[in-house]
BALOBA-1460 file (C-alpha; in Angstrom, 3 decimals):
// residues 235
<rec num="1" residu="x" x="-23.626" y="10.049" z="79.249"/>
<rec num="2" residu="x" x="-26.488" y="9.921" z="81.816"/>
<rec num="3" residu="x" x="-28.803" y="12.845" z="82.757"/>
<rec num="4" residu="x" x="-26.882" y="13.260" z="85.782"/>
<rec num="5" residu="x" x="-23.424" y="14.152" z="84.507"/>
<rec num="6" residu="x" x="-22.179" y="14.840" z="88.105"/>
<rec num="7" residu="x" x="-23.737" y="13.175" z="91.416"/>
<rec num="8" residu="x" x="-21.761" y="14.092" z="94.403"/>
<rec num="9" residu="x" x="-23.120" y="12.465" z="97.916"/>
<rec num="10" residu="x" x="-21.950" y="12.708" z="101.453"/>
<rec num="11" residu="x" x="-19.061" y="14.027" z="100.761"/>
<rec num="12" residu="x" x="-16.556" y="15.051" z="103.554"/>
<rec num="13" residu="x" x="-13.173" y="16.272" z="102.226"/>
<rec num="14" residu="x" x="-10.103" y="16.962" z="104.122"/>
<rec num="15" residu="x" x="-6.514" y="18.811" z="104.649"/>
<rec num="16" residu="x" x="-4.651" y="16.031" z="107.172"/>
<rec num="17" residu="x" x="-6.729" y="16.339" z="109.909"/>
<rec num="18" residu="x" x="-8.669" y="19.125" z="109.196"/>
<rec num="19" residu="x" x="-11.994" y="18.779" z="108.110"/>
<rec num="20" residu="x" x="-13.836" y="20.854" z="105.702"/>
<rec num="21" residu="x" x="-16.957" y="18.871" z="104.043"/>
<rec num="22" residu="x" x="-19.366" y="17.881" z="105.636"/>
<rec num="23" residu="x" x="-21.711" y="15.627" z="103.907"/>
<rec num="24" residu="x" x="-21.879" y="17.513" z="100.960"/>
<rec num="25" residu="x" x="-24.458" y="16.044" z="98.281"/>
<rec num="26" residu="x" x="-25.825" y="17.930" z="94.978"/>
<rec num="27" residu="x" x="-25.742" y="16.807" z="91.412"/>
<rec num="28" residu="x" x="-25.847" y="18.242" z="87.991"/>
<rec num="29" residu="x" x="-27.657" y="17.751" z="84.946"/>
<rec num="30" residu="x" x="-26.835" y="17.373" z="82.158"/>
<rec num="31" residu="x" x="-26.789" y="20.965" z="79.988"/>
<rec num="32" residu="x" x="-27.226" y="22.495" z="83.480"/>
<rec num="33" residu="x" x="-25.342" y="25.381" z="85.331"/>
<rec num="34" residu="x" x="-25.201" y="25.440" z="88.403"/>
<rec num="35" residu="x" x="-24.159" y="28.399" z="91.265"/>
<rec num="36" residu="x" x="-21.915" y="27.162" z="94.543"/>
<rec num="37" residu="x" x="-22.344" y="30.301" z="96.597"/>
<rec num="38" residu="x" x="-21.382" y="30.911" z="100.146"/>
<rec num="39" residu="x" x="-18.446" y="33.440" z="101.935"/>
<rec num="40" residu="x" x="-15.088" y="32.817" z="102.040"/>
<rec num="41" residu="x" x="-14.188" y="29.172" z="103.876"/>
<rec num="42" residu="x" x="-17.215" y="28.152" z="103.382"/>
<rec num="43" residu="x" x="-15.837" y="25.093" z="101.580"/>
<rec num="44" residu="x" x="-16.725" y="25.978" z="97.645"/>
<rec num="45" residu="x" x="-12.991" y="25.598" z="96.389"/>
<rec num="46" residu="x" x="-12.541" y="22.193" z="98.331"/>
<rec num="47" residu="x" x="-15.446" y="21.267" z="96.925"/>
<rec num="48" residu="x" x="-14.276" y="22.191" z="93.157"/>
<rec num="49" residu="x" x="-10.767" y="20.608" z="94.222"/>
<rec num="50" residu="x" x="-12.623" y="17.261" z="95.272"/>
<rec num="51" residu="x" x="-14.128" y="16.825" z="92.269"/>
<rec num="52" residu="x" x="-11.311" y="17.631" z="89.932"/>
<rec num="53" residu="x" x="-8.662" y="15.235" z="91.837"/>
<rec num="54" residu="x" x="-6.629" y="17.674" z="93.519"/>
<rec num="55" residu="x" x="-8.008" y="15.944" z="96.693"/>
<rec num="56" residu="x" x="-8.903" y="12.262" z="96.839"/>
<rec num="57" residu="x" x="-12.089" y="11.301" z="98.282"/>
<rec num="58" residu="x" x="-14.148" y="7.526" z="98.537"/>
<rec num="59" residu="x" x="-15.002" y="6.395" z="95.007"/>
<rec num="60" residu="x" x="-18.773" y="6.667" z="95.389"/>
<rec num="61" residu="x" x="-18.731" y="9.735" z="97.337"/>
<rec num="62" residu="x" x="-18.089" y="11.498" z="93.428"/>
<rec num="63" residu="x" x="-20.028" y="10.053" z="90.923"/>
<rec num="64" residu="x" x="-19.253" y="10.840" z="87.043"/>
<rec num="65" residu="x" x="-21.447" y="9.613" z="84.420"/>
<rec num="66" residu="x" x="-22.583" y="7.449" z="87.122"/>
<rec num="67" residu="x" x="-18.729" y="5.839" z="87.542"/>
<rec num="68" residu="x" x="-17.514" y="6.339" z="91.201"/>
<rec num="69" residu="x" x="-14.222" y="9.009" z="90.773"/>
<rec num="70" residu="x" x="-13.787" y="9.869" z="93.702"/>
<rec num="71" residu="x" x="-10.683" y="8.380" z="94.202"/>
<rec num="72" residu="x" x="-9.446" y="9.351" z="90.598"/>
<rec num="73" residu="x" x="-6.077" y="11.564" z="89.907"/>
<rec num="74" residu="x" x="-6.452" y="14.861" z="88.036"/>
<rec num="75" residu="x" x="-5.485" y="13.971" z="85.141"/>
<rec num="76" residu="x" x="-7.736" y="11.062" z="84.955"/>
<rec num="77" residu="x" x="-10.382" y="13.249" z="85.861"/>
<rec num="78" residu="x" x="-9.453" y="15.900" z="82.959"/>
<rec num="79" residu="x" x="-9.204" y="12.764" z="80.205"/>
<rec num="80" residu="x" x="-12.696" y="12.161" z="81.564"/>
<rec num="81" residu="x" x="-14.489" y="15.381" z="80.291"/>
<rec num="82" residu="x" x="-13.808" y="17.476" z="83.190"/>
<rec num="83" residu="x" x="-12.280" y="20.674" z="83.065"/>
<rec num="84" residu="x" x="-11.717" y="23.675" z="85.802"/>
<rec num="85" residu="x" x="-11.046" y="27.462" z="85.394"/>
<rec num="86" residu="x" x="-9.381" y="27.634" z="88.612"/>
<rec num="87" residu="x" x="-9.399" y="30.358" z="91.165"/>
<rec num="88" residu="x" x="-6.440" y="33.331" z="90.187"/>
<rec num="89" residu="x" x="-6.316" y="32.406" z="86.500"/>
<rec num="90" residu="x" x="-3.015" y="29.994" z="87.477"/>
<rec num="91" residu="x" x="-1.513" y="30.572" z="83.733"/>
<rec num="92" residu="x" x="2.000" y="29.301" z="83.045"/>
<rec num="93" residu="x" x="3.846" y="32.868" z="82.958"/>
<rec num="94" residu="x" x="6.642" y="31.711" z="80.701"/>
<rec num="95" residu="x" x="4.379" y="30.692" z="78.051"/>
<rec num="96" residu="x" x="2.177" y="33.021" z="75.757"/>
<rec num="97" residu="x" x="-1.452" y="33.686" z="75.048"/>
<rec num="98" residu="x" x="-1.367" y="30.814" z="72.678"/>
<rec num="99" residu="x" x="0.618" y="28.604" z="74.371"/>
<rec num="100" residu="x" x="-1.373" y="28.388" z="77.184"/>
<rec num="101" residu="x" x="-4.438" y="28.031" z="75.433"/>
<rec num="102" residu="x" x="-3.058" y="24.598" z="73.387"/>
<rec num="103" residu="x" x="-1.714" y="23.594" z="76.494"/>
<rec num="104" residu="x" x="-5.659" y="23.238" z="77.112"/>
<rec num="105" residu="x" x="-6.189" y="20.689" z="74.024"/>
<rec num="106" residu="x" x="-3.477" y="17.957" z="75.031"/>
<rec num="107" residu="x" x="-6.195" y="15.383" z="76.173"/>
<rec num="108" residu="x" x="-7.126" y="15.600" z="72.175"/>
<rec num="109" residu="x" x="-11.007" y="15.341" z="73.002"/>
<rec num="110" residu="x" x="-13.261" y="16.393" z="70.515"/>
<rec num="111" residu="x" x="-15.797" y="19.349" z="70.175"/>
<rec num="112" residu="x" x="-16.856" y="22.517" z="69.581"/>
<rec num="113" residu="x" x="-13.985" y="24.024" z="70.761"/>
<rec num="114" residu="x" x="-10.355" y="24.817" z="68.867"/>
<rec num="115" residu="x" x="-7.989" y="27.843" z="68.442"/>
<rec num="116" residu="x" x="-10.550" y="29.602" z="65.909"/>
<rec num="117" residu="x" x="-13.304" y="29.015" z="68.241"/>
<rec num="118" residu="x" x="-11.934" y="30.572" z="71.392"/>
<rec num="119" residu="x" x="-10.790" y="33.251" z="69.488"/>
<rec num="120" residu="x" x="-13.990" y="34.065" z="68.224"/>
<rec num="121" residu="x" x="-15.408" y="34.511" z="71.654"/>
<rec num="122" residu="x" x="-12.747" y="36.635" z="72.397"/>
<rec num="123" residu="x" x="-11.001" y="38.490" z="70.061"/>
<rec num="124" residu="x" x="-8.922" y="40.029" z="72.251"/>
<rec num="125" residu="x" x="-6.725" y="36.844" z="72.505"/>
<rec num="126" residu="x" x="-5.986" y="36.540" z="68.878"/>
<rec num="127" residu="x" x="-4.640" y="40.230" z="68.783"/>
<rec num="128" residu="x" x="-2.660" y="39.350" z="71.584"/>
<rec num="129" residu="x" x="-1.625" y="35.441" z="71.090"/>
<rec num="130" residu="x" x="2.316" y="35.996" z="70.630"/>
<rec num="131" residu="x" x="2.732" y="38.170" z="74.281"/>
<rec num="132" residu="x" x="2.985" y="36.842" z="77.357"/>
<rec num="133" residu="x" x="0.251" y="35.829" z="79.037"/>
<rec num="134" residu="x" x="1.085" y="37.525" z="82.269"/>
<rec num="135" residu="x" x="1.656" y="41.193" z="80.538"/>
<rec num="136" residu="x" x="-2.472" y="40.935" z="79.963"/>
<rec num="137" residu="x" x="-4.539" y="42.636" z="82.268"/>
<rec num="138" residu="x" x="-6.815" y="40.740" z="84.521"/>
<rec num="139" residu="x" x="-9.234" y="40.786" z="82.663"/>
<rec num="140" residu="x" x="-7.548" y="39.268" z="79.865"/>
<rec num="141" residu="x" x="-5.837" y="36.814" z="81.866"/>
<rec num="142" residu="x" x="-9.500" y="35.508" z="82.955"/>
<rec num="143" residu="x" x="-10.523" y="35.027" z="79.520"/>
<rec num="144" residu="x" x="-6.915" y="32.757" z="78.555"/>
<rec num="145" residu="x" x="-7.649" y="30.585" z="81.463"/>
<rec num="146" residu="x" x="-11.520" y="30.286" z="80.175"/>
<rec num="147" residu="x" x="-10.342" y="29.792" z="76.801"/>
<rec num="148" residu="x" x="-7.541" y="26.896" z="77.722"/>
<rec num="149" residu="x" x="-10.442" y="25.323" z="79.780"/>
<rec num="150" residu="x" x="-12.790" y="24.997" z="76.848"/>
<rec num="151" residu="x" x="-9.770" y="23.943" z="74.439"/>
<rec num="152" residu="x" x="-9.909" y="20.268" z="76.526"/>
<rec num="153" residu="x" x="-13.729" y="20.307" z="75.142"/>
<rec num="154" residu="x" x="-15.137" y="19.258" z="78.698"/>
<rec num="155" residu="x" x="-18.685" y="17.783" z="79.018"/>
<rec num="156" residu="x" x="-18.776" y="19.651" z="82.626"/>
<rec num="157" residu="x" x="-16.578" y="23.041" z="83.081"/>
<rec num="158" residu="x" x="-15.914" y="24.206" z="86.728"/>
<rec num="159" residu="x" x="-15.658" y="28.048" z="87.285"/>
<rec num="160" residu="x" x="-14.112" y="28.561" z="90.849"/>
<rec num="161" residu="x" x="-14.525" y="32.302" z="91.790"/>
<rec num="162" residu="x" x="-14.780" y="33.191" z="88.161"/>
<rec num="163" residu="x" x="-15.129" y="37.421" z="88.887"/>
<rec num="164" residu="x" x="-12.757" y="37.562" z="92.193"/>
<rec num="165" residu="x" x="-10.104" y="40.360" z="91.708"/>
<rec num="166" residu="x" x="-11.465" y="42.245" z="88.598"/>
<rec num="167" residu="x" x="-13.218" y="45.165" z="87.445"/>
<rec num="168" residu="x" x="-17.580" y="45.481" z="87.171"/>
<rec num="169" residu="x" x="-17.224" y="46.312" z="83.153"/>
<rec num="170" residu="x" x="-14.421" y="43.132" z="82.791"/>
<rec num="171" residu="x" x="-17.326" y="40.774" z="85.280"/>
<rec num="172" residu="x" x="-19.956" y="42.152" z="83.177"/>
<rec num="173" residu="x" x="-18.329" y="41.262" z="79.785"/>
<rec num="174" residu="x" x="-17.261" y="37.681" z="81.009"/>
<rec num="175" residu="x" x="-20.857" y="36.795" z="82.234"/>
<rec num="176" residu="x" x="-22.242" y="38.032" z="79.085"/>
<rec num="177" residu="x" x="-20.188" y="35.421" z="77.487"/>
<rec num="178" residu="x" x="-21.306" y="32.662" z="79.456"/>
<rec num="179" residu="x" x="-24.499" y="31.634" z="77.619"/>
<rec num="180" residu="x" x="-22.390" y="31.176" z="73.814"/>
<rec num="181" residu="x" x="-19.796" y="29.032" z="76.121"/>
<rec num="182" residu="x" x="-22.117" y="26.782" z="77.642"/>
<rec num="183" residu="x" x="-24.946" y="26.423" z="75.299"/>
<rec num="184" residu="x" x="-23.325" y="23.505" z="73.319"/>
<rec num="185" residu="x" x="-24.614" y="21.248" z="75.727"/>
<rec num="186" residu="x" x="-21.785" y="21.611" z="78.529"/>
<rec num="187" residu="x" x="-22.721" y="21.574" z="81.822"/>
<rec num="188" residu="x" x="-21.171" y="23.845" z="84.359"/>
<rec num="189" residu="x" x="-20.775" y="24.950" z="88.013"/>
<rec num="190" residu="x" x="-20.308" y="28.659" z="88.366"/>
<rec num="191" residu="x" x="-18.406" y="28.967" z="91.991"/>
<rec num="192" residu="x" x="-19.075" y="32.492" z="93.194"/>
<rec num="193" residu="x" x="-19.213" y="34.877" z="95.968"/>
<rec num="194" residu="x" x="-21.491" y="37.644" z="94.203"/>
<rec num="195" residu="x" x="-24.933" y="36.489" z="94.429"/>
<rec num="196" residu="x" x="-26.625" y="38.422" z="92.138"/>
<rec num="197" residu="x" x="-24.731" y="37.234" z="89.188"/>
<rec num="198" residu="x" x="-24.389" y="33.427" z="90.496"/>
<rec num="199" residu="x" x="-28.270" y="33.351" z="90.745"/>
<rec num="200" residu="x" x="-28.933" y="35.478" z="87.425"/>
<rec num="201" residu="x" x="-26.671" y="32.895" z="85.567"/>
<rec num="202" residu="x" x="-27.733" y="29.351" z="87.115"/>
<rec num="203" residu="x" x="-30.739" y="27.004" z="86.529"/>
<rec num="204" residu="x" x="-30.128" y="25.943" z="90.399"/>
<rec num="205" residu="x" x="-28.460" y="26.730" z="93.580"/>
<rec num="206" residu="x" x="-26.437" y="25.666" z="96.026"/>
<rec num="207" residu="x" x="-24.840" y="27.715" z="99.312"/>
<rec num="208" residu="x" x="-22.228" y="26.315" z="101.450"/>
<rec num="209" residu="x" x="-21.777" y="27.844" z="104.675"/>
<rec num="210" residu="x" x="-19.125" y="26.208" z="106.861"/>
<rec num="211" residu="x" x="-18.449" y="23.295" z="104.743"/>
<rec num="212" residu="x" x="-22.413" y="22.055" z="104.637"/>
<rec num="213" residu="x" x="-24.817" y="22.868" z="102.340"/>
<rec num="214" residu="x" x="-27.498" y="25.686" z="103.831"/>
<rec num="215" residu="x" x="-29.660" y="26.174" z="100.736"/>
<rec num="216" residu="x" x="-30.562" y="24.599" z="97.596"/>
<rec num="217" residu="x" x="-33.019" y="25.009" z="94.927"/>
<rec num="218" residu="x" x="-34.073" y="26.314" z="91.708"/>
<rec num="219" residu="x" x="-32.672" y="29.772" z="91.058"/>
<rec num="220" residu="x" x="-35.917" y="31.609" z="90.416"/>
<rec num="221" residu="x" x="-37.800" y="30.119" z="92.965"/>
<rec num="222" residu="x" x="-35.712" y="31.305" z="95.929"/>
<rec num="223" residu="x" x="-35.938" y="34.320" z="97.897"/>
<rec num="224" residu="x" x="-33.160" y="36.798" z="98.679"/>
<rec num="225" residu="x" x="-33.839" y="36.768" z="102.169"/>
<rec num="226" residu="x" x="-33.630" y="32.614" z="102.579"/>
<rec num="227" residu="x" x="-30.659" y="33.270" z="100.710"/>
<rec num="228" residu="x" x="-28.925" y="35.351" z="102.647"/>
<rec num="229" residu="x" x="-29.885" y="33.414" z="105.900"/>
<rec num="230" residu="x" x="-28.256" y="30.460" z="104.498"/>
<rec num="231" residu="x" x="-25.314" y="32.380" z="103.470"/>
<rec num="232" residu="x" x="-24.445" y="34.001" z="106.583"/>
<rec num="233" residu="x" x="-25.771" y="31.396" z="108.702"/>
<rec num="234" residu="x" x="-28.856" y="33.394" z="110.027"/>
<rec num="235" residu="x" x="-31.651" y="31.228" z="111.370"/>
Protein backbone atom coordinates (compact mmCIF):
# COMPACT_ATOMS: atom_id res chain seq x y z
CA UNK A 1 0.00 0.00 0.00
CA UNK A 2 1.13 3.61 -0.69
CA UNK A 3 2.31 6.15 1.95
CA UNK A 4 -0.92 7.73 1.72
CA UNK A 5 -3.31 5.03 2.88
CA UNK A 6 -6.29 7.49 2.80
CA UNK A 7 -6.48 10.75 0.45
CA UNK A 8 -9.80 12.37 0.72
CA UNK A 9 -10.27 15.70 -1.63
CA UNK A 10 -13.10 18.07 -2.14
CA UNK A 11 -15.35 16.23 -0.69
CA UNK A 12 -19.03 17.43 -0.27
CA UNK A 13 -21.36 14.77 1.23
CA UNK A 14 -25.02 14.87 1.52
CA UNK A 15 -28.54 13.77 3.24
CA UNK A 16 -31.13 14.38 -0.01
CA UNK A 17 -30.79 17.80 -0.30
CA UNK A 18 -29.07 18.74 2.56
CA UNK A 19 -25.65 19.51 2.43
CA UNK A 20 -23.06 18.86 4.96
CA UNK A 21 -19.34 18.75 3.36
CA UNK A 22 -18.00 21.15 2.03
CA UNK A 23 -14.88 20.53 0.18
CA UNK A 24 -13.42 18.52 2.66
CA UNK A 25 -9.70 17.37 1.78
CA UNK A 26 -7.04 15.69 4.32
CA UNK A 27 -5.16 12.47 3.98
CA UNK A 28 -3.47 9.95 6.12
CA UNK A 29 -0.31 8.28 6.28
CA UNK A 30 0.46 5.46 6.51
CA UNK A 31 1.15 4.30 10.48
CA UNK A 32 -0.43 7.71 11.23
CA UNK A 33 -3.29 8.80 13.66
CA UNK A 34 -5.00 11.29 13.06
CA UNK A 35 -7.67 13.67 15.35
CA UNK A 36 -11.13 14.99 13.45
CA UNK A 37 -12.15 17.51 16.08
CA UNK A 38 -14.86 20.07 15.92
CA UNK A 39 -18.55 20.48 18.03
CA UNK A 40 -21.39 18.70 17.42
CA UNK A 41 -22.71 19.07 13.47
CA UNK A 42 -19.77 20.06 12.56
CA UNK A 43 -19.70 17.27 9.97
CA UNK A 44 -17.02 14.63 11.67
CA UNK A 45 -19.51 11.56 11.59
CA UNK A 46 -20.53 12.31 7.85
CA UNK A 47 -17.23 12.49 7.23
CA UNK A 48 -16.39 8.91 8.95
CA UNK A 49 -19.76 7.67 7.20
CA UNK A 50 -18.36 8.89 3.69
CA UNK A 51 -15.49 7.10 3.90
CA UNK A 52 -16.78 3.83 5.20
CA UNK A 53 -19.76 3.58 2.47
CA UNK A 54 -22.61 4.37 4.51
CA UNK A 55 -22.88 7.41 2.13
CA UNK A 56 -21.80 7.31 -1.50
CA UNK A 57 -19.73 10.01 -2.77
CA UNK A 58 -17.70 10.60 -6.53
CA UNK A 59 -15.04 7.90 -6.88
CA UNK A 60 -12.05 10.24 -6.72
CA UNK A 61 -13.42 12.41 -4.14
CA UNK A 62 -12.15 9.15 -1.58
CA UNK A 63 -9.05 7.82 -2.47
CA UNK A 64 -7.81 4.33 -0.87
CA UNK A 65 -4.46 3.08 -1.52
CA UNK A 66 -4.65 5.51 -4.22
CA UNK A 67 -7.98 3.54 -5.85
CA UNK A 68 -10.94 6.04 -6.14
CA UNK A 69 -13.81 4.46 -3.42
CA UNK A 70 -15.78 6.82 -3.20
CA UNK A 71 -18.52 5.34 -4.74
CA UNK A 72 -17.83 1.87 -3.02
CA UNK A 73 -20.58 -0.06 -0.68
CA UNK A 74 -19.65 -0.80 2.93
CA UNK A 75 -18.89 -3.88 2.69
CA UNK A 76 -16.57 -3.40 -0.13
CA UNK A 77 -15.01 -0.85 1.80
CA UNK A 78 -14.60 -3.26 5.02
CA UNK A 79 -13.06 -6.26 2.54
CA UNK A 80 -10.72 -3.41 1.64
CA UNK A 81 -8.88 -2.93 5.05
CA UNK A 82 -11.18 -0.49 6.48
CA UNK A 83 -12.75 -0.80 9.64
CA UNK A 84 -14.96 1.73 11.99
CA UNK A 85 -15.72 1.75 15.78
CA UNK A 86 -18.81 3.58 15.27
CA UNK A 87 -20.40 6.22 17.38
CA UNK A 88 -22.73 4.41 20.52
CA UNK A 89 -20.85 1.11 20.40
CA UNK A 90 -23.90 -0.26 17.86
CA UNK A 91 -23.32 -4.05 19.23
CA UNK A 92 -25.82 -6.70 18.16
CA UNK A 93 -27.73 -7.08 21.68
CA UNK A 94 -28.83 -10.63 21.05
CA UNK A 95 -25.44 -11.84 20.61
CA UNK A 96 -22.63 -12.16 23.36
CA UNK A 97 -19.25 -10.72 24.14
CA UNK A 98 -17.80 -13.27 21.84
CA UNK A 99 -20.12 -13.32 19.33
CA UNK A 100 -19.85 -9.97 18.50
CA UNK A 101 -16.30 -9.89 18.51
CA UNK A 102 -16.06 -12.95 15.60
CA UNK A 103 -18.69 -11.26 13.97
CA UNK A 104 -15.61 -8.74 13.46
CA UNK A 105 -13.30 -11.51 11.63
CA UNK A 106 -15.84 -12.60 8.76
CA UNK A 107 -13.84 -10.70 5.99
CA UNK A 108 -11.01 -13.50 7.05
CA UNK A 109 -8.11 -10.82 6.59
CA UNK A 110 -5.02 -11.51 8.14
CA UNK A 111 -3.00 -9.92 11.08
CA UNK A 112 -2.13 -9.27 14.29
CA UNK A 113 -5.34 -9.51 15.53
CA UNK A 114 -7.55 -12.84 16.74
CA UNK A 115 -9.67 -13.87 19.80
CA UNK A 116 -6.38 -14.31 22.04
CA UNK A 117 -5.16 -11.04 20.95
CA UNK A 118 -8.11 -8.85 21.81
CA UNK A 119 -8.40 -10.53 24.84
CA UNK A 120 -5.11 -9.75 25.88
CA UNK A 121 -5.71 -6.08 25.57
CA UNK A 122 -8.58 -6.46 27.51
CA UNK A 123 -9.07 -8.97 29.83
CA UNK A 124 -12.13 -7.96 30.88
CA UNK A 125 -13.79 -9.49 27.73
CA UNK A 126 -12.53 -12.95 28.21
CA UNK A 127 -14.02 -13.05 31.85
CA UNK A 128 -17.05 -11.92 30.40
CA UNK A 129 -17.26 -13.60 26.70
CA UNK A 130 -20.44 -15.94 27.36
CA UNK A 131 -22.90 -12.72 28.71
CA UNK A 132 -24.55 -10.54 26.75
CA UNK A 133 -22.98 -7.90 25.39
CA UNK A 134 -25.52 -5.34 26.36
CA UNK A 135 -25.51 -6.40 30.31
CA UNK A 136 -21.68 -4.76 30.16
CA UNK A 137 -21.28 -1.44 31.31
CA UNK A 138 -20.29 1.27 28.96
CA UNK A 139 -17.29 1.00 29.39
CA UNK A 140 -17.12 -2.49 28.52
CA UNK A 141 -19.35 -2.18 25.70
CA UNK A 142 -16.65 0.40 24.17
CA UNK A 143 -13.96 -2.00 24.43
CA UNK A 144 -16.30 -5.12 22.44
CA UNK A 145 -16.93 -2.72 19.69
CA UNK A 146 -12.94 -1.82 19.65
CA UNK A 147 -12.16 -5.33 19.90
CA UNK A 148 -14.71 -6.57 16.89
CA UNK A 149 -13.13 -3.63 14.89
CA UNK A 150 -9.59 -4.90 15.19
CA UNK A 151 -10.81 -8.68 14.69
CA UNK A 152 -11.37 -7.56 10.66
CA UNK A 153 -7.41 -6.70 10.97
CA UNK A 154 -7.93 -3.20 9.17
CA UNK A 155 -4.91 -1.35 7.64
CA UNK A 156 -6.89 2.05 8.69
CA UNK A 157 -9.35 1.90 11.92
CA UNK A 158 -11.92 4.80 12.28
CA UNK A 159 -12.83 5.85 15.92
CA UNK A 160 -16.03 8.09 15.66
CA UNK A 161 -16.56 9.79 19.11
CA UNK A 162 -14.57 7.07 20.76
CA UNK A 163 -15.10 8.64 24.73
CA UNK A 164 -18.83 10.17 24.18
CA UNK A 165 -21.14 8.90 27.03
CA UNK A 166 -18.59 7.38 29.53
CA UNK A 167 -16.81 7.88 32.62
CA UNK A 168 -12.99 9.99 32.96
CA UNK A 169 -11.32 6.62 34.63
CA UNK A 170 -13.18 4.26 31.62
CA UNK A 171 -11.74 7.42 28.76
CA UNK A 172 -8.56 7.30 30.54
CA UNK A 173 -8.11 3.46 30.41
CA UNK A 174 -9.27 3.26 26.66
CA UNK A 175 -6.74 6.00 25.51
CA UNK A 176 -4.08 4.33 27.38
CA UNK A 177 -4.73 1.44 25.18
CA UNK A 178 -4.49 3.15 22.06
CA UNK A 179 -0.72 3.11 21.43
CA UNK A 180 -0.52 -1.24 21.81
CA UNK A 181 -3.68 -1.08 19.24
CA UNK A 182 -2.25 0.98 16.70
CA UNK A 183 1.41 0.45 16.83
CA UNK A 184 1.35 -2.59 14.42
CA UNK A 185 1.45 -0.33 11.69
CA UNK A 186 -2.43 0.58 11.46
CA UNK A 187 -3.32 3.80 10.71
CA UNK A 188 -6.18 5.52 12.40
CA UNK A 189 -8.51 8.56 12.70
CA UNK A 190 -9.49 9.29 16.25
CA UNK A 191 -13.00 11.37 15.79
CA UNK A 192 -13.42 13.37 18.97
CA UNK A 193 -14.99 16.19 20.70
CA UNK A 194 -12.43 16.43 23.77
CA UNK A 195 -9.50 18.21 22.57
CA UNK A 196 -7.09 17.55 24.94
CA UNK A 197 -7.06 13.89 24.42
CA UNK A 198 -7.61 14.09 20.42
CA UNK A 199 -4.43 16.32 20.27
CA UNK A 200 -2.39 14.30 23.05
CA UNK A 201 -3.09 11.09 20.94
CA UNK A 202 -2.60 12.27 17.14
CA UNK A 203 0.51 12.93 14.96
CA UNK A 204 -1.88 15.63 13.10
CA UNK A 205 -5.02 17.54 13.20
CA UNK A 206 -7.88 18.32 11.65
CA UNK A 207 -11.15 20.59 12.96
CA UNK A 208 -14.32 20.74 11.15
CA UNK A 209 -16.52 23.47 11.95
CA UNK A 210 -19.73 23.59 9.91
CA UNK A 211 -18.90 20.94 7.52
CA UNK A 212 -15.34 22.70 6.30
CA UNK A 213 -12.20 22.20 7.57
CA UNK A 214 -10.98 25.36 9.99
CA UNK A 215 -7.61 24.02 11.11
CA UNK A 216 -5.06 21.59 10.24
CA UNK A 217 -1.64 20.73 11.20
CA UNK A 218 0.77 18.85 13.15
CA UNK A 219 -0.46 18.22 16.68
CA UNK A 220 2.44 19.73 18.59
CA UNK A 221 2.89 22.56 16.58
CA UNK A 222 -0.53 24.14 17.11
CA UNK A 223 -1.67 26.46 19.64
CA UNK A 224 -4.70 26.11 21.91
CA UNK A 225 -5.91 29.36 21.13
CA UNK A 226 -5.86 28.82 16.98
CA UNK A 227 -7.50 25.84 18.04
CA UNK A 228 -10.19 26.92 19.67
CA UNK A 229 -10.84 29.77 17.08
CA UNK A 230 -11.19 27.20 14.50
CA UNK A 231 -13.37 25.16 16.62
CA UNK A 232 -15.88 27.60 17.54
CA UNK A 233 -15.56 29.57 14.53
CA UNK A 234 -13.83 32.66 16.18
CA UNK A 235 -11.91 34.84 13.76
Amino acid sequence: MPDTVLDISGLDSFYGDFQALYGVSMRIEKGEVIAVIGANGAGKTTLMRSVTGLLSNKPDMIRYGGQPIGHWRADQVAAAGIAMVPEGRQLFPSLSVEENLVIGGQMKRTGPWSLPAVYELFPVLKERRDQASTSLSGGQQQMVAIGRALMANPDLLLFDEISLGLAPIIIKSIYEALPGIIGSGMSAVVVEQDIVKAVAVSDRVYCLQEGRVSLEGRSGEISRDAISKAYFGIG
